[in-house]
C-alpha positions as CSV (number, residue, x, y, z in Angstrom):
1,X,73.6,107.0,205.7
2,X,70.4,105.7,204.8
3,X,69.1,105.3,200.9
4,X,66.6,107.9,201.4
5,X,69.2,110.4,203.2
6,X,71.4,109.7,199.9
7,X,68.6,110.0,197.7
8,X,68.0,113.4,198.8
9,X,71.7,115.4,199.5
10,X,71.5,113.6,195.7
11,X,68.6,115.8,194.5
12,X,69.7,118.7,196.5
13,X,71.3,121.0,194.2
14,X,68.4,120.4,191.6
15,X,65.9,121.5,194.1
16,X,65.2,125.3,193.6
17,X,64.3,125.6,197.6
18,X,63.7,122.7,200.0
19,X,60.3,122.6,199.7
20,X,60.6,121.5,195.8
21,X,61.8,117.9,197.3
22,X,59.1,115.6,197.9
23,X,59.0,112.5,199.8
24,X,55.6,109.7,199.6
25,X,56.0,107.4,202.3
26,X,53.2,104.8,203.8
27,X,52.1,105.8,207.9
28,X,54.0,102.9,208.8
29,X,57.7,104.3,207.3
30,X,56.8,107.7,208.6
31,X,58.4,107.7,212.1
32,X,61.7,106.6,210.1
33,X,61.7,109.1,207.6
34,X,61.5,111.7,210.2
35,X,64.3,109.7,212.7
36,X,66.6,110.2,209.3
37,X,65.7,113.8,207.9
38,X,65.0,115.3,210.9
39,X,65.2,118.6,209.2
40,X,63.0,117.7,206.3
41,X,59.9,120.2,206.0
42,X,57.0,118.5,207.2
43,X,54.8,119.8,204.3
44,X,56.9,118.1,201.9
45,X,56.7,114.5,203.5
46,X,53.1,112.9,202.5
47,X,51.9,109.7,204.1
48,X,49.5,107.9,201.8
49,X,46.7,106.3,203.6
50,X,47.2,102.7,201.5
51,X,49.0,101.2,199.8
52,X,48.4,101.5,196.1
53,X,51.6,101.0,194.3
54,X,53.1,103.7,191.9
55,X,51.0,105.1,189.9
56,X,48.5,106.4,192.3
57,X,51.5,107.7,193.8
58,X,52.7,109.2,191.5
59,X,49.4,110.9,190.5
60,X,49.5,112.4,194.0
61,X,52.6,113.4,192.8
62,X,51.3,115.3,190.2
63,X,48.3,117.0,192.1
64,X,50.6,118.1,194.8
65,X,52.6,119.9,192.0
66,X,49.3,121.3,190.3
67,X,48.7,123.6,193.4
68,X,52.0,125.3,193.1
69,X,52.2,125.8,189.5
70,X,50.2,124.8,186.3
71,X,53.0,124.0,184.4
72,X,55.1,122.1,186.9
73,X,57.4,119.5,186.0
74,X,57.7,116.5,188.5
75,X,60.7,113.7,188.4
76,X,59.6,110.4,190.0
77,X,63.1,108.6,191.5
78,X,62.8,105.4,193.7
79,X,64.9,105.7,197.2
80,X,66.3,102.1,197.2
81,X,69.3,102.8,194.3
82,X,72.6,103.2,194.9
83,X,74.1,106.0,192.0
84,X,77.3,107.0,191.6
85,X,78.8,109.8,189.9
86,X,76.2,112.6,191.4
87,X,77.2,115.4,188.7
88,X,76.4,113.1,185.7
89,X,73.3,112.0,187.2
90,X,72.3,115.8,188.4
91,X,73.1,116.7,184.3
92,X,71.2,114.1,183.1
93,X,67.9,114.5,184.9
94,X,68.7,117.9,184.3
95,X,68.4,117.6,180.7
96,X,65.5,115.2,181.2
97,X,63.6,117.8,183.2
98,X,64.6,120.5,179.9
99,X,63.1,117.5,177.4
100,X,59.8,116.9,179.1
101,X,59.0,120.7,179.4
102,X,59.5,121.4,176.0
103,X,57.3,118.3,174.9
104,X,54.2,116.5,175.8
105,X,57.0,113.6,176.3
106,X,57.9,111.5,179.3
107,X,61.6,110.7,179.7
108,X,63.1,108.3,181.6
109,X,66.5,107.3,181.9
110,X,67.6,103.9,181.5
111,X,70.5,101.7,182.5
112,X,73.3,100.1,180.0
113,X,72.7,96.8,181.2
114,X,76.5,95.1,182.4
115,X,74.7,91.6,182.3
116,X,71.7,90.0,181.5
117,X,69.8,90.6,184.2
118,X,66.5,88.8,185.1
119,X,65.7,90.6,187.8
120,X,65.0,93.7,186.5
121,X,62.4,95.1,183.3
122,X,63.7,96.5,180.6
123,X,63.1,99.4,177.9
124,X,63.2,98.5,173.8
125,X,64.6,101.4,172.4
126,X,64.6,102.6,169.3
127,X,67.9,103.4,167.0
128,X,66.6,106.9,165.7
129,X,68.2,110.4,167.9
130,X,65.7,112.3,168.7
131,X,68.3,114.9,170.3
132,X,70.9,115.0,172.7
133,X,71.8,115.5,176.5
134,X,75.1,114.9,178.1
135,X,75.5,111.4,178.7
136,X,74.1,110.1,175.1
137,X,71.4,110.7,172.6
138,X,67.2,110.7,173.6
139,X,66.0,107.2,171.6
140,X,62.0,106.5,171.5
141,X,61.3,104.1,173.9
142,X,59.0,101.5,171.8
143,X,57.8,99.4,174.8
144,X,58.0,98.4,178.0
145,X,59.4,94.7,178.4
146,X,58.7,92.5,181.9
147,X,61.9,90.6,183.7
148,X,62.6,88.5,181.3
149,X,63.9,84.7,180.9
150,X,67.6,84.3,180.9
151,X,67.8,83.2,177.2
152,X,65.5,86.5,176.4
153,X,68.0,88.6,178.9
154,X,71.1,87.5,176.7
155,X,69.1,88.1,173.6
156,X,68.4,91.8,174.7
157,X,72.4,92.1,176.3
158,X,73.6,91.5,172.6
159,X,71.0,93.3,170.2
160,X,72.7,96.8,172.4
161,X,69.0,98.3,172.1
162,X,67.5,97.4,175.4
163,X,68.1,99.4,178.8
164,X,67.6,98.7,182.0
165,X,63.9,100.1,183.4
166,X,65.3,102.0,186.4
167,X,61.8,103.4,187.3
168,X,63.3,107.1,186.8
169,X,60.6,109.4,185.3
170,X,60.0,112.6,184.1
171,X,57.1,114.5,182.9
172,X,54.9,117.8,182.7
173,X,51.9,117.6,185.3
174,X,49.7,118.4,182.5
175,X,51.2,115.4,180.0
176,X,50.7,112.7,182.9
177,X,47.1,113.9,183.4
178,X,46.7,114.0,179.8
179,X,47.7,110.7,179.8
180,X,45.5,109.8,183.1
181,X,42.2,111.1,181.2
182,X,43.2,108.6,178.3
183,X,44.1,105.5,179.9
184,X,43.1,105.8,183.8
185,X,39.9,108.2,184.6
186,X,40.2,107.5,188.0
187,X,43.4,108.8,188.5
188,X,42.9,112.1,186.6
189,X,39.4,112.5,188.5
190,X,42.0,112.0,192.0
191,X,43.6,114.9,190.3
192,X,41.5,117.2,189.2
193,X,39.6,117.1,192.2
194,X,42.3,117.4,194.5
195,X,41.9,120.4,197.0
196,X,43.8,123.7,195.0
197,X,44.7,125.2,198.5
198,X,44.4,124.4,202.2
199,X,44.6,121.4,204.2
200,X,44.1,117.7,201.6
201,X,43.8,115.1,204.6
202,X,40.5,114.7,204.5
203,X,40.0,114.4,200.9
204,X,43.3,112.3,200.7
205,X,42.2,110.0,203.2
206,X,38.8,109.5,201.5
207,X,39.8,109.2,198.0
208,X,43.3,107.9,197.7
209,X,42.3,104.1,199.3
210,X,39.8,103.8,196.5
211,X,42.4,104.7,193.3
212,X,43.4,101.3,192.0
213,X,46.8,99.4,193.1
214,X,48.8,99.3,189.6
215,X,52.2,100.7,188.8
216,X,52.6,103.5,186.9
217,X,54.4,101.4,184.5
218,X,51.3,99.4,183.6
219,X,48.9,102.4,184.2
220,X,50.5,105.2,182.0
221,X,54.1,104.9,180.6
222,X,53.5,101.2,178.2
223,X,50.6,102.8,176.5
224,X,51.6,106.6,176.3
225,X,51.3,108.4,173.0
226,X,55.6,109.3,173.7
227,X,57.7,108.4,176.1
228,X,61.5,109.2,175.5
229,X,65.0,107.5,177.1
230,X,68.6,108.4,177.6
231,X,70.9,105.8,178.8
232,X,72.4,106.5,182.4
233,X,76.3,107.6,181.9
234,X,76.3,106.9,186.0
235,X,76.5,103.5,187.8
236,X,73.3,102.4,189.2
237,X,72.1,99.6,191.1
238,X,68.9,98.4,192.3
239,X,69.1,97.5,196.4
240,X,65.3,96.7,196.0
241,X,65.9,93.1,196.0
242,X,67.8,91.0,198.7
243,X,70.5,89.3,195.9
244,X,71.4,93.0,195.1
245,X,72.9,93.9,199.1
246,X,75.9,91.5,198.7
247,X,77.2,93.9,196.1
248,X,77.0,97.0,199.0
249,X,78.2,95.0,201.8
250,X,81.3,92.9,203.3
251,X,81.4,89.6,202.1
252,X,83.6,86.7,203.8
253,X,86.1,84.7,201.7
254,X,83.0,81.6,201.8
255,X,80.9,84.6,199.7
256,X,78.7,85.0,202.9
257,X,77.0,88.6,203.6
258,X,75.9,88.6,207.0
259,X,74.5,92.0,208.8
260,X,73.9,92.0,212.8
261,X,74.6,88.6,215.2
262,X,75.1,85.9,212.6
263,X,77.2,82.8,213.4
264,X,78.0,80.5,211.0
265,X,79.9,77.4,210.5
266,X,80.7,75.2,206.9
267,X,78.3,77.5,205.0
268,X,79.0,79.6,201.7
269,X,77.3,82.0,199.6
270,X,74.5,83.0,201.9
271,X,72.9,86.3,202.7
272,X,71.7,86.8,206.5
273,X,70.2,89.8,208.0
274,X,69.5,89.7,211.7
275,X,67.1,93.0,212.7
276,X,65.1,91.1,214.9
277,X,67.0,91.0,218.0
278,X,68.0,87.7,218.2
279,X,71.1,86.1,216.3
280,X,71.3,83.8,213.3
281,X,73.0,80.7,213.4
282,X,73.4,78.8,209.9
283,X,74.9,75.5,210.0
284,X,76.0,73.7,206.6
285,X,74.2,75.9,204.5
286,X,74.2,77.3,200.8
287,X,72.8,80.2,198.6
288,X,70.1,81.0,201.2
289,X,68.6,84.1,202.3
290,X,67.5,84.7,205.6
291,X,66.3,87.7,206.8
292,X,65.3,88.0,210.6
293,X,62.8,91.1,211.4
294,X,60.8,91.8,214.6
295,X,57.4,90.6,212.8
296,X,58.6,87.7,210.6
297,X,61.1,85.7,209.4
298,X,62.3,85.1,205.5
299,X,64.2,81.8,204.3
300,X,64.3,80.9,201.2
301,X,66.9,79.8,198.5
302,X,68.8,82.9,196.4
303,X,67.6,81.8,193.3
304,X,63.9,82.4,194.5
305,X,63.6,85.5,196.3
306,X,62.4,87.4,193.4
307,X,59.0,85.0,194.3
308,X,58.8,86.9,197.4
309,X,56.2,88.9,196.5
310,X,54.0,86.6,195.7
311,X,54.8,85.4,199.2
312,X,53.8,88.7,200.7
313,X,50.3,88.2,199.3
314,X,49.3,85.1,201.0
315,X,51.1,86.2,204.3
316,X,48.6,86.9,206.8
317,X,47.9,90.9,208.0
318,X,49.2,90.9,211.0
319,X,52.6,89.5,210.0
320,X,52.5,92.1,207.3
């Protein structure tokens, strides 16, 4: 199964009917969303005309939800995590869901870090309970904190308050465009305007491409009036970054992780993923990723592929 196709039998039993499930895709992914949920209602999967990271997203999101109900409450989940233990997840964004519709509140749930991680951001969490769900207590989240330094990483690993940011958000439609008026105006004009019933395409098309590209990390949750946290009593991990896949795929006793035609000979600890229709021959190699698509090809050493996208930036359209 694909992410996505987990992400959703995942959500499943939360959803009230289908239709409650939501999927955000760009045109280009739209083909493959389809090819893997064939069954998926159509109204429910939303191709946004450019790419404007998560926040706009997210407040699409939100207007979406607005037209069914005023007081709907929307859970934002990335598609690239692998979770484990389903009915402690399901409980805890239960409870989540419970927290942010009895306060103006976002929740989020973050991840015990097992390691100091430099790949991912992380949430500084305060020490008072604020009530509790299943898995743990609700803590004030008291800022948002960027991938840090390994030093900084170790710090945060010892000190027991910091969590993993997992990008898992929960809120009331009316608390994120609360929120939107405050910080972003342009996102809660997206929303307010936003057609309340028929067809959306052609307002969609217009408006959405001009909404600034920020996250909705940067754009709402660092500077909201409350934003709440519960660590995760489930196993997560982030597949979002190539290092991550070694972890989720068979690995050779040299530490390789190779996926389609790869030969290789007196090389270790590489990661190779041929999906461009021609094999991958390494030869005396070390820590190296290489990944082989039908529109470009990726090499570069493990320990910088979180540089990559800056590397996207410069890269030419039509490779993109």
């Amino acid at each position: 199964k694909t992410l996505l196709e987990e992400t959703v039998q995942r959500l499943k039993p939360l959803a009230g009917k289908p239709a409650d499930l939501l999927i955000l895709t760009n045109h280009e992914q739209i083909p493959g969303v389809r090819k893997a949920l064939p069954r998926f209602p159509k109204a429910s999967l939303v191709a946004e005309p450019a790419k404007r990271d998560t926040a706009p997203a997210a407040a699409l999101a939100t207007a979406l939800a607005l037209r069914r109900h005023p007081d709907a409450i929307l859970a934002l989940l990335p598609a690239d995590a692998v979770i484990g233990k389903h009915p402690v997840f399901r409980a805890q964004l239960a409870a989540a869901v419970r927290a942010a519709a009895a306060s103006p509140s976002f929740v989020t749930l973050g991840i015990q870090p097992s390691y100091p991680a430099t790949g991912f951001g992380y949430l500084h969490l305060g020490q008072k309970t604020l009530g509790h769900v299943g898995g743990g207590p609700f803590l004030r989240v008291k800022r948002f904190v960027e991938k840090p330094s390994l030093a900084k990483a170790k710090g945060y690993l010892r000190s027991g308050q910091y969590a993993w940011n997992a990008g898992i958000f929960v809120w009331k439609a009316s608390t994120f465009l609360a929120e939107a008026r405050r910080q972003q105006p342009a996102l809660a004009s997206f929303i307010e305007k936003f057609p309340k019933k028929g067809s959306f395409s052609r307002y969609l098309g217009r408006e959405f491409p001009k909404l600034p590209k920020i996250s909705v990390d940067y754009a709402i949750m660092e500077k909201a009036r409350s934003v709440l946290a519960v660590k995760a009593a489930f196993p997560w991990d982030d597949v979002g970054s190539w290092t991550a896949l070694p972890a989720h795929l068979p690995t050779d006793k040299r530490g390789n992780t190779f996926r389609g035609p790869v030969l290789s000979m007196e090389s270790r600890n590489n990661l190779a993923l041929a999906e461009g229709g021609r094999p991958i021959a390494l030869l005396g190699t070390e820590n190296l990723v290489v990944v082989d698509t039908p529109d470009a090809l990726l090499v570069c050493p493990k320990n910088k592929v979180q540089e990559v996208k800056q590397l996207m930036k410069v890269l030419p359209n039509k490779v993109l």
